[in-house]
NUVEX-174298 format. One line per 10 residues: number of its first residue (from 0); their letters; for each residue x, y, z of N, C-alpha, C. Coordinates in pm, whole numbers, plus 50000, padded with zeros to 5 digits. Layout:
// residues N
NUM> A> X Y Z X Y Z X Y Z; ...
// end
This chain:
// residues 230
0> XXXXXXXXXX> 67653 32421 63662 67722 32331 63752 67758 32395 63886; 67772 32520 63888 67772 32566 64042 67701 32569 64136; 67571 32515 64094 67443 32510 64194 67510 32344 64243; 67560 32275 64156 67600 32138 64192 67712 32151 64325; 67829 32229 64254 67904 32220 64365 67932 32282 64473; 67811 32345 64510 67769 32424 64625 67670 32353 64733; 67585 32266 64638 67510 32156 64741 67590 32024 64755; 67687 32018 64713 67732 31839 64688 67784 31829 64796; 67869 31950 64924 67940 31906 65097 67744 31821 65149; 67657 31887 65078 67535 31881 65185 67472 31736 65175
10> XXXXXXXXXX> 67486 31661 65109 67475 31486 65072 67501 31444 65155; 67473 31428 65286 67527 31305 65392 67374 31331 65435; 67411 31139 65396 67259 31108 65429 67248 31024 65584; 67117 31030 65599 67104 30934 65732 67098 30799 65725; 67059 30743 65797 67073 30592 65788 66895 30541 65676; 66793 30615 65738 66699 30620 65671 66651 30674 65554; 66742 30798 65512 66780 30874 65389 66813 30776 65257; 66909 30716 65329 66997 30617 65229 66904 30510 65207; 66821 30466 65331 66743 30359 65252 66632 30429 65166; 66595 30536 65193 66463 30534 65088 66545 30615 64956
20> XXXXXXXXXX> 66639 30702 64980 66685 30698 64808 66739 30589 64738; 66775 30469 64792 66795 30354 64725 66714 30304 64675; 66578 30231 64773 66474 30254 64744 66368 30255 64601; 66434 30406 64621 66342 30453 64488 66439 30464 64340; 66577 30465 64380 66620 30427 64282 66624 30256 64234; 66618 30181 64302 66582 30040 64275 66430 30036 64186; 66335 30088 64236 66202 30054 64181 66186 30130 64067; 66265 30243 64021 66253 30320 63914 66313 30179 63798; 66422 30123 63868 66483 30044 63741 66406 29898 63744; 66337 29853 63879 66324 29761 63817 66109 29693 63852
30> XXXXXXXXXX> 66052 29815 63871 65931 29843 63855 65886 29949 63821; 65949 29945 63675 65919 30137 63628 65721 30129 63595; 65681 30021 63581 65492 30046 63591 65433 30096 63701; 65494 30121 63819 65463 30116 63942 65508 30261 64062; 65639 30279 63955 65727 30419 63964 65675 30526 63938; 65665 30605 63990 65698 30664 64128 65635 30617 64182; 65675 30615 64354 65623 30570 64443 65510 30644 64536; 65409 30572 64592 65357 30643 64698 65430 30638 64819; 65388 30685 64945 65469 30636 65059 65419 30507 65131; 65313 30434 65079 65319 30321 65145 65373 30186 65070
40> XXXXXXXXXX> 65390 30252 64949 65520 30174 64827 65634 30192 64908; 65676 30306 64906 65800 30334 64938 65838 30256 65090; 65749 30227 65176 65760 30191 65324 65829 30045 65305; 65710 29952 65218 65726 29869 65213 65869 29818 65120; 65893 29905 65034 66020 29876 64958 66106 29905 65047; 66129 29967 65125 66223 30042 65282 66265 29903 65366; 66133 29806 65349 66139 29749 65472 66089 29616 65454; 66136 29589 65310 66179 29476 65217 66261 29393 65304; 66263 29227 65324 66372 29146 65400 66488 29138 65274; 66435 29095 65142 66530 29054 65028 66607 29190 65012
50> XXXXXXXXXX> 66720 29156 64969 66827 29248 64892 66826 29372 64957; 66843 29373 65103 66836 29510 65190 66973 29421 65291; 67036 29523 65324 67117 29481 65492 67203 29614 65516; 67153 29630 65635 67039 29510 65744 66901 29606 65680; 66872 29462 65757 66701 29495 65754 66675 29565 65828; 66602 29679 65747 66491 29778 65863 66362 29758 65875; 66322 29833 65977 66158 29842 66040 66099 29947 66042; 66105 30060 65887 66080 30193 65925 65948 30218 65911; 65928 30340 66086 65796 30323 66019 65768 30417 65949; 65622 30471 65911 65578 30561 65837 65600 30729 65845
60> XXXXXXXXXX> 65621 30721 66014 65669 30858 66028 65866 30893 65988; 65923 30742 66028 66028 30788 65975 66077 30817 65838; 65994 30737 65736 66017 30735 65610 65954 30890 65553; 65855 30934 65626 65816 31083 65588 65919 31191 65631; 66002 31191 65748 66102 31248 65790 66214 31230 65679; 66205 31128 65663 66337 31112 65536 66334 31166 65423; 66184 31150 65372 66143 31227 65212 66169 31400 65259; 66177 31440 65391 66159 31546 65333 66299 31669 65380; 66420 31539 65401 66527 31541 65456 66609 31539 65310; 66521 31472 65238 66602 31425 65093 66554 31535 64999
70> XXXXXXXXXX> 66410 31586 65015 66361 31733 64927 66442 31860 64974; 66454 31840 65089 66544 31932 65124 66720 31961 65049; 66760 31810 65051 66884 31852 64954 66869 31818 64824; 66788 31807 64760 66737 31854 64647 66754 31689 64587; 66725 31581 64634 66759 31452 64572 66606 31414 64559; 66526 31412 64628 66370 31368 64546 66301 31514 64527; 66154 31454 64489 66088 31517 64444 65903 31504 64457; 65831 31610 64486 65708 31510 64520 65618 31574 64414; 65575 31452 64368 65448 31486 64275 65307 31496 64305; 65191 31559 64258 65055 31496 64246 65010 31482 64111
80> XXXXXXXXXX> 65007 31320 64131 64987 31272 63983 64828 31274 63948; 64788 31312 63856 64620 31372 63782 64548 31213 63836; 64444 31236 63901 64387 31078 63949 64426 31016 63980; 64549 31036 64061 64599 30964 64217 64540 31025 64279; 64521 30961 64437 64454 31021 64565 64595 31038 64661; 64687 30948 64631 64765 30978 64690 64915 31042 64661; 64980 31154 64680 65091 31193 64655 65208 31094 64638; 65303 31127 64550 65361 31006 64474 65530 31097 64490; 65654 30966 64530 65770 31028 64506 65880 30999 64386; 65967 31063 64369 66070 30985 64244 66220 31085 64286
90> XXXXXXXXXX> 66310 31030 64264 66465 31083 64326 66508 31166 64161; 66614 31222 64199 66635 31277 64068 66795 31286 64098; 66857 31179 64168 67013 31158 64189 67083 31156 64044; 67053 31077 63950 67147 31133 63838 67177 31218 63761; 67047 31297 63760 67058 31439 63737 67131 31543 63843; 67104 31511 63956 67201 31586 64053 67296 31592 64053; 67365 31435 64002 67532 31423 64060 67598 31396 63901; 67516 31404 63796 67527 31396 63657 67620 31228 63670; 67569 31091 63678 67549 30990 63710 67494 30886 63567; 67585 30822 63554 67515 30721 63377 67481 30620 63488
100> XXXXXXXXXX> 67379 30488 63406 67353 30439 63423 67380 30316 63491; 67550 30296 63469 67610 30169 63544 67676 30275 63699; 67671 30398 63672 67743 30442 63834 67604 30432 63920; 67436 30459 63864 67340 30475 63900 67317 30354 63994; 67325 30227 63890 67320 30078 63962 67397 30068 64032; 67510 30138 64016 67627 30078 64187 67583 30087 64321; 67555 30238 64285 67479 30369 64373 67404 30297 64451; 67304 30253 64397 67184 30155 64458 67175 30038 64536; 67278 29957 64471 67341 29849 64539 67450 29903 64694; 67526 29996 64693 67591 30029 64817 67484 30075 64883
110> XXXXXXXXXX> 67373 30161 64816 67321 30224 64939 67253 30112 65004; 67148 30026 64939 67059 29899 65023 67141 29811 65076; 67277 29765 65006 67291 29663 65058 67471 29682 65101; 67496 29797 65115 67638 29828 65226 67757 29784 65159; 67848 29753 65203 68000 29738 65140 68003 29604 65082; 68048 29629 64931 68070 29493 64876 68186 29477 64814; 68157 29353 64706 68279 29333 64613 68245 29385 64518; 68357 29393 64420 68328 29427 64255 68197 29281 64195; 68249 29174 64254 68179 29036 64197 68077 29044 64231; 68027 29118 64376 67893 29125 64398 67823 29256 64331
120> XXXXXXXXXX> 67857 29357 64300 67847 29417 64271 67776 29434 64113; 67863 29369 64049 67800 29308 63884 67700 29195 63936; 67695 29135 64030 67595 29040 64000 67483 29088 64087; 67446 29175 64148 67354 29185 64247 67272 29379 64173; 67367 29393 64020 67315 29509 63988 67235 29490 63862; 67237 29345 63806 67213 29264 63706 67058 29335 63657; 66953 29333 63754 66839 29384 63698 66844 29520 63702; 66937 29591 63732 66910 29757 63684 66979 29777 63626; 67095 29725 63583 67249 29790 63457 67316 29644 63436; 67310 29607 63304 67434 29372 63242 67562 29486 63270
130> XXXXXXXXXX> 67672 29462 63322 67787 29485 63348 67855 29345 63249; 67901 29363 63158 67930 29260 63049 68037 29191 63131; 68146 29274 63170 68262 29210 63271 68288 29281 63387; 68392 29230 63469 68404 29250 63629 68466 29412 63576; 68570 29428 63516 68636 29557 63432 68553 29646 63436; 68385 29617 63381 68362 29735 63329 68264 29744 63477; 68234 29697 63589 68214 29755 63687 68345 29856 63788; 68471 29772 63764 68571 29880 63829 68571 30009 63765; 68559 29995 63624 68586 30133 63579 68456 30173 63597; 68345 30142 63638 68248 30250 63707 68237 30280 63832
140> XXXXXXXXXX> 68317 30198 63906 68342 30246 64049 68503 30339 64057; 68554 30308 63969 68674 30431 63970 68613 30576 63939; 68478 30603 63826 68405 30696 63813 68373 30747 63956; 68312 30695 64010 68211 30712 64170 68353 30777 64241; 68462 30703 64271 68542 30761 64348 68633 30877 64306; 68634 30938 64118 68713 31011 64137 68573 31100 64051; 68471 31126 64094 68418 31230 64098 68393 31355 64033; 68400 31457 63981 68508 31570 63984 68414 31643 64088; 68289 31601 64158 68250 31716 64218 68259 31680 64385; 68355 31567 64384 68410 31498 64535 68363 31313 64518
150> XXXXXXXXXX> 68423 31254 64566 68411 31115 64539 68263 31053 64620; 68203 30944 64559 68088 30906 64571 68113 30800 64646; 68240 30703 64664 68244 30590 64681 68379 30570 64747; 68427 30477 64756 68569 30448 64856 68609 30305 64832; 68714 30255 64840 68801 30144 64828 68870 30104 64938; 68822 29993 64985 68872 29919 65086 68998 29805 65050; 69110 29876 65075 69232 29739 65042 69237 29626 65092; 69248 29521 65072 69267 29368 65110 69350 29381 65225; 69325 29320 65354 69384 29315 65430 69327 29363 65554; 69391 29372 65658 69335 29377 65752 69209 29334 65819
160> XXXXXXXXXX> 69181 29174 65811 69048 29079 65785 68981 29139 65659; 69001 29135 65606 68958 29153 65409 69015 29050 65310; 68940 28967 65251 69031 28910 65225 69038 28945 65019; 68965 29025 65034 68966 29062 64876 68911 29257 64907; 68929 29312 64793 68918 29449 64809 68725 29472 64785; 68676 29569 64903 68556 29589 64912 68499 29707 64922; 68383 29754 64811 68379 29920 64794 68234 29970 64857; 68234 30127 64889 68095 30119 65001 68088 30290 64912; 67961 30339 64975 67914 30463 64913 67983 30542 65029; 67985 30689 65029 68026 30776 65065 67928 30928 65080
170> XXXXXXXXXX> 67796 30877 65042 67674 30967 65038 67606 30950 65229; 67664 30893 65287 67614 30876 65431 67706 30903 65544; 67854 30997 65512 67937 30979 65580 68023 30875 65607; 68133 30792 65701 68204 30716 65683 68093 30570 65693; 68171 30470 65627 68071 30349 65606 68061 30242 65701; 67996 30182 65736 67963 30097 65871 67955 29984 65831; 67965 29917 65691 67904 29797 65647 68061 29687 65680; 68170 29733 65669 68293 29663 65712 68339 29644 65845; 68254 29629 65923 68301 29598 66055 68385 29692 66123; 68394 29817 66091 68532 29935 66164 68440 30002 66255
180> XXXXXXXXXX> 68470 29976 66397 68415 30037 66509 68458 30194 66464; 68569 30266 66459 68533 30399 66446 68472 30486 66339; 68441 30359 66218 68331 30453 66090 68201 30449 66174; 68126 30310 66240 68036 30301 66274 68028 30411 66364; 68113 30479 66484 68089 30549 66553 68087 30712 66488; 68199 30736 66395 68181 30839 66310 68025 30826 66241; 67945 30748 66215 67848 30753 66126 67705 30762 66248; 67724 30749 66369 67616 30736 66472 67625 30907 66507; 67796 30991 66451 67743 31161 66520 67679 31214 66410; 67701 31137 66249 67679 31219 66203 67471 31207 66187
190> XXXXXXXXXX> 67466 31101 66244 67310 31028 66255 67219 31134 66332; 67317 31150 66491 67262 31229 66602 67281 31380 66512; 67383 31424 66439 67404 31604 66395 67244 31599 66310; 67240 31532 66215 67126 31500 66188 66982 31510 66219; 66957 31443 66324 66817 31459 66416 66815 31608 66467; 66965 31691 66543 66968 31795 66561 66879 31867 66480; 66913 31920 66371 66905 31957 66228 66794 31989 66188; 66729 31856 66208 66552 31791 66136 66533 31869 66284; 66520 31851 66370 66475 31906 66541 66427 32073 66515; 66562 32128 66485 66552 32274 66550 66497 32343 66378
200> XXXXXXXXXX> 66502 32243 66291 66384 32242 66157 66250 32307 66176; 66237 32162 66263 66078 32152 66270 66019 32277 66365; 66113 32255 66484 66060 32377 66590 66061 32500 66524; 66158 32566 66416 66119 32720 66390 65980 32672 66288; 65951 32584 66171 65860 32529 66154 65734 32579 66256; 65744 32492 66345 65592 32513 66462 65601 32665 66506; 65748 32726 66553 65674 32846 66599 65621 32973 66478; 65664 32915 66329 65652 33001 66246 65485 33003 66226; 65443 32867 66244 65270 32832 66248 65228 32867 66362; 65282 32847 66453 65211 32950 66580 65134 33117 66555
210> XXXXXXXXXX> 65298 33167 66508 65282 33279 66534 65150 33331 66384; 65154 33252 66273 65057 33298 66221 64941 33258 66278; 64900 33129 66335 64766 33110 66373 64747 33225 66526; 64813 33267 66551 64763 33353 66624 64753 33495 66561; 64842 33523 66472 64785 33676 66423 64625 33619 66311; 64625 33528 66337 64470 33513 66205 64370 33516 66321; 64418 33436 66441 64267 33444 66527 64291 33590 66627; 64392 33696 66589 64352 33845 66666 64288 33898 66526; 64313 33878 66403 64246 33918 66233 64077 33894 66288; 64070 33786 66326 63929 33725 66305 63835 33824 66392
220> XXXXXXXXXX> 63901 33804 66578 63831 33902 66689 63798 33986 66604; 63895 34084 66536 63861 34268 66516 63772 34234 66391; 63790 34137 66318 63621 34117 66250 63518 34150 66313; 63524 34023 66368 63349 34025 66465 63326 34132 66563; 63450 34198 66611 63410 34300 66657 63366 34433 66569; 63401 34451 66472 63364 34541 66334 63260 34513 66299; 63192 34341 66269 63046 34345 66277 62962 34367 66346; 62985 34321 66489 62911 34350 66577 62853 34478 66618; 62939 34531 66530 62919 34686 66559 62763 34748 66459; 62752 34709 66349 62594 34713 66303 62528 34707 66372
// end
């Protein structure tokens, strides 16, 4: 468990993060023939109109930026499956955050579809976890929020234009789905710290491939100059 609670500050996901680990946790539960995904599964499940909000338009390069934003903190995983042509993904969030099956379905539901009710919540998680009563979804969202390895989820009190209590994930930084200008703005630095991140990633990335493709093509010269020498 210490490998857990050493990566669990590192879970703040992006706006595109969150949709494709939802995503793929949705299609695991409710197209497991089809599961794991490729990435042009995954695009199109991304960028689904039904049971998403808001709707996105991601394209292919962003959803590849995301898979490998999410391998990075250790939440998917990429396979090559024996006679696929194409590389295939699958999340491994409940094993990460050690997660049963009705916190799994919550999970899924906040991440695609943003801050809800308990009522929506049991009814909109129906094809991945029967929540028998409204009860036994609170007591799986009291799970999510008291954690032991930091809370997953959050509780919005009635009031303040609310007119019933409404719960959102906590895997993306503060939540934007309730109308609060300063989560939304808290959640746009942590969007931009983000791109930073993936940015100065990629660049030691390129100059790390630089610098080998250039020591292979001075390798190659003192070849041909060693043959040439016969």
């Amino acid at each position: 468990m210490n490998e857990l609670k050493v990566r669990f500050p590192e879970l703040q996901l992006s706006a595109p993060e969150a949709r494709v680990l939802g995503s793929l946790l949705e299609k695991e539960a409710t197209t497991p023939a089809y599961y794991p995904l490729t990435l042009n599964s995954l695009q199109a499940a991304c960028n689904q109109s039904s049971n998403r909000h808001p709707v996105m338009q991601l394209e292919e390069s962003a959803i590849d930026k995301a898979l490998v934003g999410l391998r990075l903190k250790g939440l998917v995983v990429q396979l090559q499956v024996a006679g696929a042509r194409s590389l295939k993904y699958k999340h491994i969030l409940p094993q990460m955050l050690e997660l049963d099956a009705a916190q799994s379905a919550i999970l899924t539901v906040l991440l695609l579809r943003g801050t809800q009710t308990a009522g929506e919540l049991k009814q909109r998680c129906e094809r991945m976890h029967d929540f028998p009563s409204l009860e036994e979804v609170e007591e799986a969202l009291q799970r999510l929020i008291g954690h032991p390895h930091g809370p997953l989820a959050v509780k919005h009190p009635s009031g303040s234009g609310r007119r019933v209590e409404t719960y959102a994930h906590l895997l993306g930084g503060a939540p934007i789905s309730d109308g609060n200008p300063a989560a939304e703005a808290a959640t746009s630095i942590v969007d931009l710290e983000d791109e930073q991140v993936w940015r100065s990633r990629m660049e030691r990335k390129i100059q790390d491939l630089q610098a080998s493709v250039e020591e292979l093509t001075a390798m190659m010269h003192h070849l041909r100059s060693e043959l040439g020498a016969f």
